[in-house]
N, C-alpha and C positions, 0 to 999 in steps of 0.2 A: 929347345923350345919348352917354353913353362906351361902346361894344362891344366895346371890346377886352380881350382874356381875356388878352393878354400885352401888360405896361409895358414899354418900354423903357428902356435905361438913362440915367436921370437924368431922365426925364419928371418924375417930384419929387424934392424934396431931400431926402427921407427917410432916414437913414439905420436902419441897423438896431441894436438896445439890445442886442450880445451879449453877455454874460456865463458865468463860470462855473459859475451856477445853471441856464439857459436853454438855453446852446447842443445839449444833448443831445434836448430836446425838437423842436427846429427840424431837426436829423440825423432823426431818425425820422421827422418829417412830410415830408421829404422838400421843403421848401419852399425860394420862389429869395427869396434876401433881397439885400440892396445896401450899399454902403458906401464909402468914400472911397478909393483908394491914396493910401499915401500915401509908398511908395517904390520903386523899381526895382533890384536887384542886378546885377552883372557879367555873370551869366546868363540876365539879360533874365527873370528872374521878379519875378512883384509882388506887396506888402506891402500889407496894412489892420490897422491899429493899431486896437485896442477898449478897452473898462474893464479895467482891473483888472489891467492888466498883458498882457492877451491879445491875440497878434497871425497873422493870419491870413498865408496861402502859396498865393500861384495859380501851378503852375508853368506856365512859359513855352510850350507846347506847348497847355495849354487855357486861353489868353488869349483865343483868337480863332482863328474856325474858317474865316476868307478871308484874303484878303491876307495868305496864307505865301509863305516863298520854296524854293526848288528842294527843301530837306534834308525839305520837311514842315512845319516849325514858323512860327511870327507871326514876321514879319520886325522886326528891331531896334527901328527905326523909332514902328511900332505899338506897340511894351509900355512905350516910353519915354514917347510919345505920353498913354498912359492914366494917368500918376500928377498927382495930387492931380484927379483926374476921377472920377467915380463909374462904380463896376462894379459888376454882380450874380454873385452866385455861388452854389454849395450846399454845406453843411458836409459832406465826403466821411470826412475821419478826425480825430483831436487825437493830438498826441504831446506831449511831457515834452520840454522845452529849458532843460536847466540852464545859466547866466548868475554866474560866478563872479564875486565882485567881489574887486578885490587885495590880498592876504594871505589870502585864502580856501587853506586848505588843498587841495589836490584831491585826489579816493579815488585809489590805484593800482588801475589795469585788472588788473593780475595779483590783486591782492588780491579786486577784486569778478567777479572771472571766471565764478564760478557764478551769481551774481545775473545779470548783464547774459547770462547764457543762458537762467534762467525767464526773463526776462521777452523776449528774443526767442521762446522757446518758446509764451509768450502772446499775444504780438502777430503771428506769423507761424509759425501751427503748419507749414502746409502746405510750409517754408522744411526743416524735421524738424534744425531745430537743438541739438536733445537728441544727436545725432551727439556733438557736443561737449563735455558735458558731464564726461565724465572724463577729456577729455583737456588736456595741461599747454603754459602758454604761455610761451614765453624775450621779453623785449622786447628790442628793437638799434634805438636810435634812434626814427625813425617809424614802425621795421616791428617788427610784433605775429608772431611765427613760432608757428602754434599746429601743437601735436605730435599727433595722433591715435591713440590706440588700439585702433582698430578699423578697417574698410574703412567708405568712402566720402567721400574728399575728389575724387572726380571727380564724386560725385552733387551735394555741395553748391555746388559749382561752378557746373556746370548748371543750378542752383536758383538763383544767385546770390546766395547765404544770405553769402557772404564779402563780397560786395557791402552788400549792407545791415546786418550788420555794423558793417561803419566807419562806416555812416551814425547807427549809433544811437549808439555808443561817440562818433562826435563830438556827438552832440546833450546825452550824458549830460554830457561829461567836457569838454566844449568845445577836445579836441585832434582833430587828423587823424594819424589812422596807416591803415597799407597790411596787411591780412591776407594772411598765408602760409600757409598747409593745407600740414600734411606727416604723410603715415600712417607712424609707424615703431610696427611692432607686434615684439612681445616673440616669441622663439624659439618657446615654446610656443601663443601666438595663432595665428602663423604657421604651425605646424604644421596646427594646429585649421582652420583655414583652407583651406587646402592639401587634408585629409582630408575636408571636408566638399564638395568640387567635385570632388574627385574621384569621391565616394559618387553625388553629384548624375550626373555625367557615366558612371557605369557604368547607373547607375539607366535613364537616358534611351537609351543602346545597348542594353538589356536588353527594353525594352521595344518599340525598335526590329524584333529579332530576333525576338520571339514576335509578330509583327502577321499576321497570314495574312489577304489579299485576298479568299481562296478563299470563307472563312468568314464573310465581314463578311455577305455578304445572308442567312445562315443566320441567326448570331448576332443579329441585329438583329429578324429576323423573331419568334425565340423569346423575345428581354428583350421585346416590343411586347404578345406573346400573353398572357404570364404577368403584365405590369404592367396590362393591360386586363382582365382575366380577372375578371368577377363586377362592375365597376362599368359605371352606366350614366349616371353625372355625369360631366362637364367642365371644367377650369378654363381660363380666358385670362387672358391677359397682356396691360397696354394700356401702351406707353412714351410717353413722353409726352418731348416735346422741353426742352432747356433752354433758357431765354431769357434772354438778361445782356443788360440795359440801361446804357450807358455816358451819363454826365455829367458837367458839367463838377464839378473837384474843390478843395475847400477845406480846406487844411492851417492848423491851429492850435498 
């Protein structure tokens, strides 16, 4: 009698039918399915080839959650070790990997600049690469110099939205370029700019100045009396903690 609620890998040689009709159902259910590697890249991540053209992405850091070495991640060794061997995995996201063949024309990036921003704007709102969107890109070589019209090329930074990025402009366009953020705002932005930090910064010493210590337990006491004044209901507030579950991740 079998009791085990978790198969290991390759306990059968099943693999799994993924498809482009199928796999979003299998992402939902949240289910561990298995499959063959069937290659390894330079950066020690591994490949499973499916129908229909569809090819899956384990990157190298959730290959295997022992036998790492010093930096953190599965040592060489082990991800070379795992191809043409069966692995399980869970469908975590699907991206678009265009695959030119030769004489295929390819879009210019300056041309589709506003496209390849919805759609980072849909695929990583929390990225707020709408920042971008009216601003203009010169190309030099493998570097993309995009010019900003507004403030915040230190937020998107931070965000690493320049980072990925390159990553999706190479998945679209099948080139690598290097993203440059550079904010040159127009005389009168600048001004606009300027005048509204300033408004903000008077605003904030203004408020500073009128604060009296003296008064806080008076004032407190009379907004308490006057918001309490005739009811005899309550409301609570219950916060409730956030839980993120991390698992292992399957790029298509």
């Amino acid at each position: 009698m079998n009791n085990l609620k978790f198969v290991p890998e390759g306990w059968n040689n099943e693999t799994t039918k993924l498809t482009k009709e199928n796999w979003k159902n299998y992402k939902d259910r949240d289910e561990t399915l298995q499959g063959i590697v069937s290659g390894c890249d330079d950066n020690y991540n591994l490949y499973i080839k499916f129908e229909n053209g569809l090819q899956g992405k384990i990157p190298r850091e959730e290959v295997e959650a022992i036998k790492i070495n010093e930096s953190g991640v599965p040592k060489e060794n082990l991800c070379v070790g795992k191809v043409h061997k069966f692995v399980q995995f869970k469908i975590k996201d699907i991206e678009m990997v265009f695959n030119y063949k030769d004489g295929t024309k390819i879009p210019d990036v300056k041309d589709e600049w506003k496209n390849i921003i919805c759609y980072m704007a849909h695929k990583y709102p929390l990225m707020k690469p709408m920042l971008l969107m009216k601003s203009t890109v010169e190309l030099e070589k493998n570097i993309i110099h995009v010019k900003m019209h507004i403030r915040g090329a230190d937020f998107l930074r931070a965000k690493k939205t320049d980072i990925e990025l390159e990553n999706v402009i190479k998945k679209l366009f099948g080139k690598e370029y290097k993203i440059e953020l550079e904010e040159v705002l127009q005389k009168e932005e600048e001004q606009a700019y300027e005048k509204k930090m300033k408004e903000l910064e008077e605003k904030t010493i203004e408020e500073m100045c009128s604060y009296n210590p003296e008064n806080k337990e008076e004032s407190s006491a009379s907004l308490l009396s006057n918001a309490t004044a005739g009811l005899n209901t309550s409301t609570s507030f219950t916060l409730a903690p956030l839980n993120i579950a991390f698992c292992s991740s399957f790029f298509i």
